[in-house]
C-alpha positions in Angstrom: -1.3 6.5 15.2 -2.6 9.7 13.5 -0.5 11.4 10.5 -0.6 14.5 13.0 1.3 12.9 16.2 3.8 10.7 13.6 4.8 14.4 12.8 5.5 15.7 16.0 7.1 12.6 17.1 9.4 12.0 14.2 10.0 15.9 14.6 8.4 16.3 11.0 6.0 18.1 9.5 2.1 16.5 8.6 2.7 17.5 5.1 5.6 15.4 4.7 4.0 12.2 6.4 1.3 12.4 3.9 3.6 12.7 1.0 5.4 10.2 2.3 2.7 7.9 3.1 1.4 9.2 -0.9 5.1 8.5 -2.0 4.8 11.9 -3.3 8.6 12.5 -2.0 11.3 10.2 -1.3 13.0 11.4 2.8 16.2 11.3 3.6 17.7 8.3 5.3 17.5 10.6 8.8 13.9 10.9 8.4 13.4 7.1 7.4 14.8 6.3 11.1 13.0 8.2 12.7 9.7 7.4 11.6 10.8 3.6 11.8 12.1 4.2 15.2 8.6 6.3 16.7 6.6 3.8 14.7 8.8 0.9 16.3 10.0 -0.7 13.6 13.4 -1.8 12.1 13.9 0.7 9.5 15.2 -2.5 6.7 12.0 -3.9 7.2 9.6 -1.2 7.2 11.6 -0.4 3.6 11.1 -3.8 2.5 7.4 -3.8 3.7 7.1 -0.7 1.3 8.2 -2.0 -2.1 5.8 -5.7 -0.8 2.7 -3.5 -1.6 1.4 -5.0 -5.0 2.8 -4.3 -8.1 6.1 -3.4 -6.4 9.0 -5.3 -6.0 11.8 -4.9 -3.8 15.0 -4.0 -5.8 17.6 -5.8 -4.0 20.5 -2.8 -4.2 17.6 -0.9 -1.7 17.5 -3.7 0.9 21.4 -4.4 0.6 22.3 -0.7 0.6 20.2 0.2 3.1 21.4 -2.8 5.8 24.7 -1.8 4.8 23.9 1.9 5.6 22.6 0.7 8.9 25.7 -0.8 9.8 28.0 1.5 9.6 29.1 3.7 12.1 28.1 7.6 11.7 31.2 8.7 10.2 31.3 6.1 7.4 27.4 6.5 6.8 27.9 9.9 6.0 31.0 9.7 3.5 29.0 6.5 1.8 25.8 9.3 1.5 28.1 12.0 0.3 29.6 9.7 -2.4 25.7 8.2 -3.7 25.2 12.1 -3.8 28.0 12.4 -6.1 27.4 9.6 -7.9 23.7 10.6 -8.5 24.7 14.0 -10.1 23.3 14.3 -13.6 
């Protein structure tokens, strides 16, 4: 699949496949599903498939947070982002 129909079918723009593809920025959990879900994939293991690459290992919190985050209904996924956002604040 080219970069340029990815974009238009995760409703993204091309520039932000190839940064993404160049891990030049890290997307937002709504962007990570729908690229997994055009591309097919389960969105856990297309994450885990990333950090397989060599020289990268999988740091466990990821996988686990993100399975979590999959699992939860909207409502709850939302609060738990708005908390990590919180959390993350310098």
């Amino acid at each position: 699949m080219s970069q340029y129909r990815l974009a238009m079918d995760a409703e993204v723009s091309k520039q932000a496949v190839t940064n993404l593809e160049n891990g030049e920025i890290v997307p937002s959990l709504p962007t990570l599903c729908k690229v997994a879900g055009v591309l097919g994939i389960d969105l856990a293991e297309m994450i885990r498939t990333a950090y397989q690459a060599p020289g990268h290992e999988p740091p466990l919190a990821i996988a686990e947070g993100t399975q979590l985050l999959l699992e939860m209904g909207d409502g709850k996924r939302e609060l738990a982002v708005r908390l990590l956002r919180e959390i993350a604040k310098p």
